[in-house]
VEXDREN-2710 file (C-alpha; in Angstrom, 1 decimal):
% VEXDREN-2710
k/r/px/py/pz
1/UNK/121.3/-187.2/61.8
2/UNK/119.0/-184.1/61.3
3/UNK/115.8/-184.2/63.3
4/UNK/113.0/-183.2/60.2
5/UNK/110.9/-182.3/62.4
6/UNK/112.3/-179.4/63.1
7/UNK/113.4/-178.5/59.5
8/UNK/111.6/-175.1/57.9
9/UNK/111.0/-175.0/54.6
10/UNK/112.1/-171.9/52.7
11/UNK/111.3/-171.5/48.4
12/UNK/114.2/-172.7/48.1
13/UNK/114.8/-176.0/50.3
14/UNK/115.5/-177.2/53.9
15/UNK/116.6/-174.7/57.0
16/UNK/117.7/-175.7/60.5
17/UNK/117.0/-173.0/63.6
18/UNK/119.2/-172.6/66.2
19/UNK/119.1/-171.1/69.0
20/UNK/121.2/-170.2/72.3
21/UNK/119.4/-167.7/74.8
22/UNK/121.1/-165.5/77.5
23/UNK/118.8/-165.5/80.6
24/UNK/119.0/-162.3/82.6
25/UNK/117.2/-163.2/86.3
26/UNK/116.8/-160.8/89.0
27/UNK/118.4/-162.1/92.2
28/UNK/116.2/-162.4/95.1
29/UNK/117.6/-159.9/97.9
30/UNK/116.5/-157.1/99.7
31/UNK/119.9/-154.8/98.7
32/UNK/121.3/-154.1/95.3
33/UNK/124.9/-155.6/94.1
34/UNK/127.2/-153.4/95.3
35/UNK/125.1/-151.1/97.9
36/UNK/122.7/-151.0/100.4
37/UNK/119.8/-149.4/98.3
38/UNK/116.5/-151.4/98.7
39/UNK/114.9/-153.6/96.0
40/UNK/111.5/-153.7/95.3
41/UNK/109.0/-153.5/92.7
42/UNK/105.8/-150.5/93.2
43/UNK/108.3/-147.5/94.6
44/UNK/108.3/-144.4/93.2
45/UNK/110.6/-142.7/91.0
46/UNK/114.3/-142.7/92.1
47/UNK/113.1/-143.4/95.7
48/UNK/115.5/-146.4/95.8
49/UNK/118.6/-145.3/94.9
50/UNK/122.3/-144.5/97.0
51/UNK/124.7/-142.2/95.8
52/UNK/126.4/-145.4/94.5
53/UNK/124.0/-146.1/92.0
54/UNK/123.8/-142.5/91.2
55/UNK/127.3/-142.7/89.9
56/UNK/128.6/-140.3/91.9
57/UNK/132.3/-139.8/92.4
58/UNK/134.3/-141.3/95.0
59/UNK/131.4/-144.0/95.9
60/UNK/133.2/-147.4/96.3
61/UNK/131.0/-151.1/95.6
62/UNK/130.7/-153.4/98.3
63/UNK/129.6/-157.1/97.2
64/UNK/126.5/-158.4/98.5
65/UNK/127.3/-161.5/100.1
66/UNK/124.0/-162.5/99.8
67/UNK/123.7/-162.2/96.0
68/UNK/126.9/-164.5/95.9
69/UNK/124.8/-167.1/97.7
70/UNK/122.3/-167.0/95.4
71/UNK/124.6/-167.0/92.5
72/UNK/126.4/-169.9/93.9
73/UNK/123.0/-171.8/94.8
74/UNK/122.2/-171.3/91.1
75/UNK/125.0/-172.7/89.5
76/UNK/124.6/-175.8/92.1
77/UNK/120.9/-175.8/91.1
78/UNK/122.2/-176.3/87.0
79/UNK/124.8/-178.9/87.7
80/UNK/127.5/-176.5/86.9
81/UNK/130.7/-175.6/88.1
82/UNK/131.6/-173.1/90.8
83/UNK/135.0/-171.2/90.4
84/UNK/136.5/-170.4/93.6
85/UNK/137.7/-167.6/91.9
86/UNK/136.1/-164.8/89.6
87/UNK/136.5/-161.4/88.8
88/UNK/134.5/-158.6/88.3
89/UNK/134.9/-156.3/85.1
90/UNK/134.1/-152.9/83.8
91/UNK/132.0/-152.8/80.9
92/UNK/132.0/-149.6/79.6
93/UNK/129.4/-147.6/77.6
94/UNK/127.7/-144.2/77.6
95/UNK/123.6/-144.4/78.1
96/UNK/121.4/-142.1/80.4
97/UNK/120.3/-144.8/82.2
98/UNK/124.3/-145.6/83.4
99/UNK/125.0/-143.0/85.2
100/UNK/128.5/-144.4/86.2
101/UNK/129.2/-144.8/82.5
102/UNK/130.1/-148.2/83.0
103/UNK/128.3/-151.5/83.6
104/UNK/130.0/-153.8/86.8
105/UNK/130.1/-157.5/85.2
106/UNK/132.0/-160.5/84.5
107/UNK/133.7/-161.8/81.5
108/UNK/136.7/-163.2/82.0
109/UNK/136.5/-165.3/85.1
110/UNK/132.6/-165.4/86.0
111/UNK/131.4/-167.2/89.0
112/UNK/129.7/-170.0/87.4
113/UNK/130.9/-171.9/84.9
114/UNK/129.7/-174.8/82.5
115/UNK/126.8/-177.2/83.6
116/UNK/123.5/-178.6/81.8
117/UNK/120.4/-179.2/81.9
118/UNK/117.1/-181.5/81.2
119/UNK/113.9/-180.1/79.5
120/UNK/111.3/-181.9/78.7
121/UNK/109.9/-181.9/75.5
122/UNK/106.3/-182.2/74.9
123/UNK/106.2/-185.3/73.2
124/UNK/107.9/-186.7/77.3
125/UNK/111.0/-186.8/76.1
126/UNK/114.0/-185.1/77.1
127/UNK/117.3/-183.0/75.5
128/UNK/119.8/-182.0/77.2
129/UNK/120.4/-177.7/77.2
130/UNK/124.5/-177.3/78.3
131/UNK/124.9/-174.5/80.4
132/UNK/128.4/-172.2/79.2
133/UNK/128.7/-169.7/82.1
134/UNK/126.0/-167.7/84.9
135/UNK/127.9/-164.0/85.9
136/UNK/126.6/-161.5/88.2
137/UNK/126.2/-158.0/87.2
138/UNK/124.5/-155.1/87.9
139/UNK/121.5/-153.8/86.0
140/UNK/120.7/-150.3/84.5
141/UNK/118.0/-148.1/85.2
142/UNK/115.1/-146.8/83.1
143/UNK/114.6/-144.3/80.5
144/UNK/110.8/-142.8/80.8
145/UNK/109.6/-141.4/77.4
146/UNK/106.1/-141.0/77.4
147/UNK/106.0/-138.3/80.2
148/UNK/106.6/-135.0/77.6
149/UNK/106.7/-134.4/74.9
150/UNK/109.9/-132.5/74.7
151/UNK/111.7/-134.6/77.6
152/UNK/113.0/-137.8/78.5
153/UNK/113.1/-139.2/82.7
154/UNK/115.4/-141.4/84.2
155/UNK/114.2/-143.4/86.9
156/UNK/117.3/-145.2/88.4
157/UNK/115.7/-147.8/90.9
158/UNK/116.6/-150.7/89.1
159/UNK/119.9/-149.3/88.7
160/UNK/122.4/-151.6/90.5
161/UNK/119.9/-154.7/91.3
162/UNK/121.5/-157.6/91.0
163/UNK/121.0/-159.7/87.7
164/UNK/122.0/-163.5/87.1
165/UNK/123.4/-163.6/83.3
166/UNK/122.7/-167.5/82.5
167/UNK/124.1/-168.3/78.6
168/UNK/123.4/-171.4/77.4
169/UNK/125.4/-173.3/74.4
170/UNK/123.5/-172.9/71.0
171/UNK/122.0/-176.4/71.6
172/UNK/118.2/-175.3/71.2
173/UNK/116.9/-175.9/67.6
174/UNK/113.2/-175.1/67.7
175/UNK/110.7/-172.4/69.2
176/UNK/109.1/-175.1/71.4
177/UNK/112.4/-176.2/72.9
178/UNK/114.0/-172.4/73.5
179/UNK/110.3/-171.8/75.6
180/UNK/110.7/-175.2/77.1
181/UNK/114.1/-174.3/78.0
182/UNK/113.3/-171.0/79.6
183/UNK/110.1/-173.0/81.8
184/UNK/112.6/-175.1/83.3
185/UNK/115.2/-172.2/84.5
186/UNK/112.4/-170.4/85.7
187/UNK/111.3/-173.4/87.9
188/UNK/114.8/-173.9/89.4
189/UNK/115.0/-170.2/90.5
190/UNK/111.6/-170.7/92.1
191/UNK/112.5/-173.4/93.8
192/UNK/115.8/-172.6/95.1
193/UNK/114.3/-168.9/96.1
194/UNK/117.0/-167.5/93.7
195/UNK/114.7/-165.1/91.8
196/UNK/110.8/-164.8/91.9
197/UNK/110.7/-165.8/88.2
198/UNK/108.2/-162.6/87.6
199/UNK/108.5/-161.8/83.9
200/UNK/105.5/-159.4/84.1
201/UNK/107.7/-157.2/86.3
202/UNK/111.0/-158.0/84.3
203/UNK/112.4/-159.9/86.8
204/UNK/113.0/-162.4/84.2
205/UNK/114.0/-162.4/81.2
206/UNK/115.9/-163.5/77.9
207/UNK/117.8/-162.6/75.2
208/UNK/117.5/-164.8/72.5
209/UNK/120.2/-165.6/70.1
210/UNK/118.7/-166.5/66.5
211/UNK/120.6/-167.9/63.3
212/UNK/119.6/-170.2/60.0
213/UNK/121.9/-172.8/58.1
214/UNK/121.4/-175.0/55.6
215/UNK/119.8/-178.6/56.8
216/UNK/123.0/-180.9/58.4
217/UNK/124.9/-177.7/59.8
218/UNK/123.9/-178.2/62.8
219/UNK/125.5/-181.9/62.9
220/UNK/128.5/-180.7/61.3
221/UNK/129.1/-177.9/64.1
222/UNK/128.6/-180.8/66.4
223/UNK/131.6/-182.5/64.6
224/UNK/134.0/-180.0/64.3
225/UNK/132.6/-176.9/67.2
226/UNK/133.6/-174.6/64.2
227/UNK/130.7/-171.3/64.2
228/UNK/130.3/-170.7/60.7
229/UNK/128.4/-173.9/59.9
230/UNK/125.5/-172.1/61.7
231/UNK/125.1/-168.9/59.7
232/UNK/125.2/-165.3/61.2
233/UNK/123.1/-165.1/64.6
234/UNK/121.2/-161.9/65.7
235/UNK/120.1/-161.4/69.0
236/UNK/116.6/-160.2/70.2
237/UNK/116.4/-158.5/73.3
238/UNK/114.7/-158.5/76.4
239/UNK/111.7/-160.9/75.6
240/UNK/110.0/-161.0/78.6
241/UNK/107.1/-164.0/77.8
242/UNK/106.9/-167.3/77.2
243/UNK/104.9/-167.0/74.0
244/UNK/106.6/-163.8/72.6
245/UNK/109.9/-166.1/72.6
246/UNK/108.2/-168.4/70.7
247/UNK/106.9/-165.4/68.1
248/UNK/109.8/-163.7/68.1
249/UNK/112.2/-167.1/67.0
250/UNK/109.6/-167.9/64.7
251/UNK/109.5/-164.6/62.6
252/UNK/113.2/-163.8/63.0
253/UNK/113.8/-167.3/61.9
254/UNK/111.6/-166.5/58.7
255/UNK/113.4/-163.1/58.3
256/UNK/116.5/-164.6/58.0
257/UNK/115.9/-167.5/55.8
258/UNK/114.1/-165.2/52.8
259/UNK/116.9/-162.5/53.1
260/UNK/119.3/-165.5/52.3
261/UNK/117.5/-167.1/49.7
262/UNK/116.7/-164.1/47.8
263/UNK/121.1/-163.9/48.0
264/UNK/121.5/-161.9/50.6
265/UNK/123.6/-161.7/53.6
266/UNK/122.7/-161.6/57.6
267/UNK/124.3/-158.6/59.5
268/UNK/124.8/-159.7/63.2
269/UNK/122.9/-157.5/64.9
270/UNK/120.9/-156.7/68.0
271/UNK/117.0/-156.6/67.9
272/UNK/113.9/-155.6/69.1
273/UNK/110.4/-157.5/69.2
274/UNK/107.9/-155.8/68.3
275/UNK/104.6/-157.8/69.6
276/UNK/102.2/-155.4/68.2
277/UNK/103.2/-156.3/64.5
278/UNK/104.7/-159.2/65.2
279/UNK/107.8/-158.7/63.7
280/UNK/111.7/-157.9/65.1
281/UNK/113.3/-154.7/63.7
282/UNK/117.0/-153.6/64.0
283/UNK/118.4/-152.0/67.3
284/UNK/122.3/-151.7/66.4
285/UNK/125.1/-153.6/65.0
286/UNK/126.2/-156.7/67.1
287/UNK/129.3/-155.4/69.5
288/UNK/132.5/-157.1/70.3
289/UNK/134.1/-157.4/73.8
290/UNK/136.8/-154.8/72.6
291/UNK/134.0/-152.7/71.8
292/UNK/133.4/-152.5/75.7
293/UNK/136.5/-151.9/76.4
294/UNK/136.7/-154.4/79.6
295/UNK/139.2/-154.6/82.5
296/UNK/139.3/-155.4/86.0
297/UNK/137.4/-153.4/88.0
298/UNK/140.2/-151.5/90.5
299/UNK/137.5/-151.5/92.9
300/UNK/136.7/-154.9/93.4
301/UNK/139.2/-157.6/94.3
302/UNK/139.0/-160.6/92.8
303/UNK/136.3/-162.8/94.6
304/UNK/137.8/-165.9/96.4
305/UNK/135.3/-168.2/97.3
306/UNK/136.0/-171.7/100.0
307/UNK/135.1/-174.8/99.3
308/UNK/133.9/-175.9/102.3
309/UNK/131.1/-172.8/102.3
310/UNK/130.1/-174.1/98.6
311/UNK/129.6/-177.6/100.3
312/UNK/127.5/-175.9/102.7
313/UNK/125.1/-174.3/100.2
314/UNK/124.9/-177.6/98.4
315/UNK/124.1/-179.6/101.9
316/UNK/121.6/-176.8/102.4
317/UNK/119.5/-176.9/99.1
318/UNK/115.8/-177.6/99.0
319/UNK/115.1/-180.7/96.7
320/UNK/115.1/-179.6/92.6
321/UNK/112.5/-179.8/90.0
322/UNK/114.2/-183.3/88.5
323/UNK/114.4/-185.2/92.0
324/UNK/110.9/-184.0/92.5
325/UNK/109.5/-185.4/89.6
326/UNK/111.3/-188.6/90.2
327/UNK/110.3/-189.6/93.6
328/UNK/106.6/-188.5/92.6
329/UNK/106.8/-191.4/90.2
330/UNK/108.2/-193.7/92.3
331/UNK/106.1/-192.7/95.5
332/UNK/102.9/-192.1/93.8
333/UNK/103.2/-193.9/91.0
334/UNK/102.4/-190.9/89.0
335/UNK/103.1/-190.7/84.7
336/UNK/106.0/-189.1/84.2
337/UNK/103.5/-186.6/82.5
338/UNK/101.7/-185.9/85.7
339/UNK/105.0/-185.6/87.6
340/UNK/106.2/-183.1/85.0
341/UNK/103.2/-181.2/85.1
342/UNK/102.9/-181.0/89.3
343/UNK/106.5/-180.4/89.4
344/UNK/106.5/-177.1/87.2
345/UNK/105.2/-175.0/90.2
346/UNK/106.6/-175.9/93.0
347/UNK/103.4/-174.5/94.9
348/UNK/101.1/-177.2/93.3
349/UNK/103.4/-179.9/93.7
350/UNK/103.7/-179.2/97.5
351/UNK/99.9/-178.8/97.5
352/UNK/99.5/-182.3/95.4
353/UNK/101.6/-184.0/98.3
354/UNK/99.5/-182.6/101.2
355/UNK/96.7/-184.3/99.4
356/UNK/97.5/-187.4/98.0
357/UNK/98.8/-188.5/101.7
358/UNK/96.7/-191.6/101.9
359/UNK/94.8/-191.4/98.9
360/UNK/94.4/-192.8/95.2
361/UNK/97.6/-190.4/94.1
362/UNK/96.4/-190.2/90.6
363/UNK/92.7/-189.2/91.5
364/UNK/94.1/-186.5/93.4
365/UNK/96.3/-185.6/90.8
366/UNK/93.9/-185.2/88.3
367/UNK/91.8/-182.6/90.3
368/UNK/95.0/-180.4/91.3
369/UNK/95.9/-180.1/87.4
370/UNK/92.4/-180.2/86.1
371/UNK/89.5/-178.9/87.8
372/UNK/91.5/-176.5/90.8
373/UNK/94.1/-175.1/88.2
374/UNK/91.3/-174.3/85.8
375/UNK/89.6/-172.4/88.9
376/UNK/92.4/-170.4/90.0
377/UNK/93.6/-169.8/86.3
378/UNK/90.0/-168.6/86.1
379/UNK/90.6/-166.5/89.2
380/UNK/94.1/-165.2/88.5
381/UNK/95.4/-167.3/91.7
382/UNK/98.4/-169.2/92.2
383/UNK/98.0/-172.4/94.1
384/UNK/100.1/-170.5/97.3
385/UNK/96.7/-168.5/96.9
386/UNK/93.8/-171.1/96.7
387/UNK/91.0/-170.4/98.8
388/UNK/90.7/-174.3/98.3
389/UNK/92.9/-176.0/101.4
390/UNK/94.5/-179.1/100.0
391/UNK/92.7/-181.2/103.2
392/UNK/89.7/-180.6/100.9
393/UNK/90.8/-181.8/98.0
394/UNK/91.7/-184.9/100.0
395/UNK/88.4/-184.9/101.4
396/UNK/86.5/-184.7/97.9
397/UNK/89.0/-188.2/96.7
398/UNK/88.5/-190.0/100.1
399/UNK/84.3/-189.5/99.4
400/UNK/84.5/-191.2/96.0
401/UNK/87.0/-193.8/96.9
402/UNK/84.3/-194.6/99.3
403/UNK/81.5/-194.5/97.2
404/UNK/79.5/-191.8/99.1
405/UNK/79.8/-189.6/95.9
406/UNK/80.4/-190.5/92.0
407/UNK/82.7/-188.6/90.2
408/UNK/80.0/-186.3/88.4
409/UNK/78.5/-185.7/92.1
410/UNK/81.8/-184.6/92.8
411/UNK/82.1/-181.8/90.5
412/UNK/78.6/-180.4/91.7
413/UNK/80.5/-180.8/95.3
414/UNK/83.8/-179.0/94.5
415/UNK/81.3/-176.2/92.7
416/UNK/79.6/-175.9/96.5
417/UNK/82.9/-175.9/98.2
418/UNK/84.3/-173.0/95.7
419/UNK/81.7/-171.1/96.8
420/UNK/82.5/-171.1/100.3
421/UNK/79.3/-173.6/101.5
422/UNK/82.1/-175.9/104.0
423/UNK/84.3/-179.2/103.5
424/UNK/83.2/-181.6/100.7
425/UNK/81.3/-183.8/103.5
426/UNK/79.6/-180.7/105.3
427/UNK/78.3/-179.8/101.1
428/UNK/77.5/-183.7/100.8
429/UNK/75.4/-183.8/104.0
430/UNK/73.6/-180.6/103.7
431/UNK/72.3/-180.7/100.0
432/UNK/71.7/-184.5/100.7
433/UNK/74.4/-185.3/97.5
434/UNK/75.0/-188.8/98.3
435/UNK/75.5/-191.2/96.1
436/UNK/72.7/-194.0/95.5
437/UNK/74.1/-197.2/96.4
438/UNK/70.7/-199.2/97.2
439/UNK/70.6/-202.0/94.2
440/UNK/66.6/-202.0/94.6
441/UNK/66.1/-198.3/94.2
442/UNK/68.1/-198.9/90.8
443/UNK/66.3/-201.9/89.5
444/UNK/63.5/-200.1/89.7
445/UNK/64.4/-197.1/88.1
446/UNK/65.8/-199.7/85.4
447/UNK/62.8/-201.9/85.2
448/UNK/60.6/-198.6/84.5
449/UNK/63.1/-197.4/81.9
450/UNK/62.9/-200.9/80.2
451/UNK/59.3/-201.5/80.6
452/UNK/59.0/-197.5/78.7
453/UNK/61.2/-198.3/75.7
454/UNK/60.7/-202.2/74.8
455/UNK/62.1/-201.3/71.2
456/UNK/65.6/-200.3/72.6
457/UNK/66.1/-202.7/75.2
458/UNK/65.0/-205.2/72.0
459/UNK/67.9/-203.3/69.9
460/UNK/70.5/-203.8/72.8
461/UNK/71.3/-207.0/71.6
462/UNK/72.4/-206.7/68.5
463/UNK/74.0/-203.1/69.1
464/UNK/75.7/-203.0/73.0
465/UNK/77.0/-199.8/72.8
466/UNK/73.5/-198.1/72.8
467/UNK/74.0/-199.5/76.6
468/UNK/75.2/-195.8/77.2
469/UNK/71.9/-194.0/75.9
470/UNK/70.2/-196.6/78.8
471/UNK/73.2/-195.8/81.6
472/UNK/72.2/-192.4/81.1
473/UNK/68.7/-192.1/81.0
474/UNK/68.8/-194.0/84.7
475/UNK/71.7/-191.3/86.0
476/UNK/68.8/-188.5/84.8
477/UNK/65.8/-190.4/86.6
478/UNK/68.3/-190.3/89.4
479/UNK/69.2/-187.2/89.8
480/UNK/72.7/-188.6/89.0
481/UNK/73.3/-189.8/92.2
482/UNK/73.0/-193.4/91.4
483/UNK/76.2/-195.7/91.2
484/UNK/77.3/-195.6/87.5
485/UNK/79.1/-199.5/88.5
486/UNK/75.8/-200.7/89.8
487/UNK/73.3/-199.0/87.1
488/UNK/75.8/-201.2/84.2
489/UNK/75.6/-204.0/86.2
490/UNK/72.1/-204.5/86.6
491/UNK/71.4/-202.8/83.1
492/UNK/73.6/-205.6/81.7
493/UNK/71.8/-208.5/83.7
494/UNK/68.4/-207.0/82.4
495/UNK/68.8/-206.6/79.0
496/UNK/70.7/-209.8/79.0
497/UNK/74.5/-208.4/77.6
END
């Protein structure tokens, strides 16, 4: 049954979205592909570069082992299936960025075949993303037009780096799920050291495959696997953020569904997005395979992978996103929204467990997503990067679980300790921050603030929630140190609630 929810509504009635993306990730290694030629992001111009990339003649490929690895690790990493045996192909086409004239990939037998996922949606549930096929291949270098006027550059130090071609089945059918989708990726390369996940720098990124049918088309391609029930799908390149994905589905979405209800047809087609305006425009017509013209690359043998090695790379693997979350929830007794949220970097999450080791887990939670991720957002730090240790964040929790410090004392705190002043303790002690606890020195400030306004404590009666007004005015005459338990305690004995 169609979800509604994510139904668009065109002049003319109902449209479904749907969506497969092709995820193009940089593999984390210090040589290209097929030669030795450093990687690196920040080198100058053609600076990183062997003769192999250079295209010159009689310069034979030799497979990084390492990039294997990390293609293998992958596909472990998405539940998918390892081939022991793939191929690598020549795709062939003519751009000034190729010098070889060809592009070294894999189509017929790639090295990762079909798996799936789980991406949360942001309601906490979760739909599953099937996986068709991850390939290695190489990537092209870069045209430079804004040097002359007259003249076009061609820097080839990306030329030959390895790239990790994930395509997912056209299961995605909204904006929100196709970004979701892309978080979670992300977050399994990062954790399995596979690829930085930098989009900034290009080392991630997707194409995004984009078509429009009628509402129930998507349930009847379900039923029968047959294409055509999901209209014509163009294919926007290179998006390289999480929210142009989301504007780019979103207007190509829109494009499509007024072209077709004014009668006309979609031509499947590559495309640009164009952030500035918002808007994708035409790039070329949609090639074929033929159009390619792949065959086995003669200078490659077939890749023949053992099983036992696999096994070894699966033994080997660091603990994923999905187990993460669900031993947080069972060892912390986190939310499963927590849990999703701490798990999404895997820096936090290993800074949330350094933390919480003794502590009131959700407390300590709540300041590693709240007040410290708003800092170092603030900051432009990662949490690999916080100037914060995480034994202070453990030491701010431990000081209101043992009532030296209320939890508004403890933002002045964790302002003092962001500022460099010492531990949460050393801040307590020196600025004399702890909390009132004395039950006399409260009555007292009470019994003033009742004795000063007999016509509210009189009202209290009949209206208990103007309580707060009274909680607050004794947290003031405090200097908000006193205990916010004690002060409703003794405010409720007084005024006789």
């Amino acid at each position: 049954m169609t979800d509604t929810s994510k139904l668009i509504q065109g002049r003319t009635g109902a449209w479904e979205i749907v969506m497969g993306l092709e995820i193009h990730a940089q593999v984390a290694s210090n040589a290209k592909l097929f030669s030795g030629a450093a990687v690196g992001f920040g080198a100058g111009p053609n600076e990183q570069v062997s003769l192999i990339d250079a295209g010159f003649p009689g310069m034979l490929p030799t497979l990084n082992k390492h990039c294997v690895e990390q293609a293998v690790k992958t596909g472990l990493g998405l539940n998918a299936q390892i081939n022991l045996k793939s191929q690598f192909d020549r795709k062939n086409y003519f751009y000034p960025d190729l010098p070889q004239g060809y592009q070294i990939s894999q189509l017929y037998f790639p090295i990762v075949g079909e798996g799936e996922i789980e991406v949360e949606a942001e309601d906490g549930s979760f739909n599953t993303v099937r996986i068709e096929r991850l390939h290695l291949e190489q990537d092209a270098g870069k045209l430079i037009h804004d040097l002359s006027p007259t003249e076009s550059f061609v820097d080839l130090n990306r030329a030959g780096t390895a790239l990790m071609e994930i395509v997912s089945k056209p299961d995605m059918r909204s904006p929100e799920e196709a970004v979701a989708y892309v978080k979670k990726i992300r977050t399994i390369l990062i954790y399995l050291g596979a690829c930085d996940g930098d989009m900034e720098k290009g080392n991630l990124r997707a194409d995004v495959n984009v078509s429009v049918c009628r509402e129930g088309g998507y349930e009847k391609f379900k039923a029968t696997g047959d294409f055509k029930h999901l209209g014509t799908r163009c294919e926007i390149k290179n998006v390289n953020s999480f929210r142009f994905i989301s504007q780019a589905i979103n207007h190509e979405a829109r494009r499509q569904i007024e072209i077709l209800e004014d009668g006309g047809s979609i031509l499947q087609e590559t495309r640009l997005y164009d952030p500035t305006k918002n808007e994708t425009r035409s790039m070329r017509s949609k090639e074929e395979a033929n159009d390619y013209r792949y065959f086995p690359d003669p200078d490659l043998l077939p890749l023949e992978l053992e099983q036992a090695w696999i096994d070894a790379i699966k033994a080997d693997l660091p603990e994923l996103p999905d187990a993460k979350r669900k031993r947080l929830m069972a060892d912390y007794g986190l939310s499963q929204y927590d849990a999703v949220v701490i798990i999404s970097d895997q820096a936090k999450a290993d800074y949330f467990e350094a933390a919480a080791k003794g502590r009131d887990a959700k407390l300590v939670a709540n300041w590693v997503t709240n007040e410290l991720s708003a800092r170092l957002s603030a900051d432009h730090l990662e949490f690999d990067a916080s100037p914060l240790p995480a034994s202070h964040v453990a030491e701010l929790v431990a000081l209101i679980e043992e009532g030296v410090i209320s939890s508004k004392i403890a933002k002045e705190v964790f302002d003092h300790v962001w500022n460099g002043e010492g531990s949460p303790r050393q801040v307590v002690e020196a600025r004399g921050l702890v909390q009132v606890n004395d039950t006399g020195a409260i009555e007292k400030a009470v019994d003033e603030l009742i004795a000063a306004n007999p016509d509210k404590a009189a009202a209290v009666a009949e209206k208990p929630q103007a309580l707060g007004w009274f909680v607050g005015q004794v947290m003031k005459a405090t200097g908000g140190k006193a205990n916010p338990a004690s002060v409703n305690e003794i405010l409720k004995a007084k005024l006789g609630l």
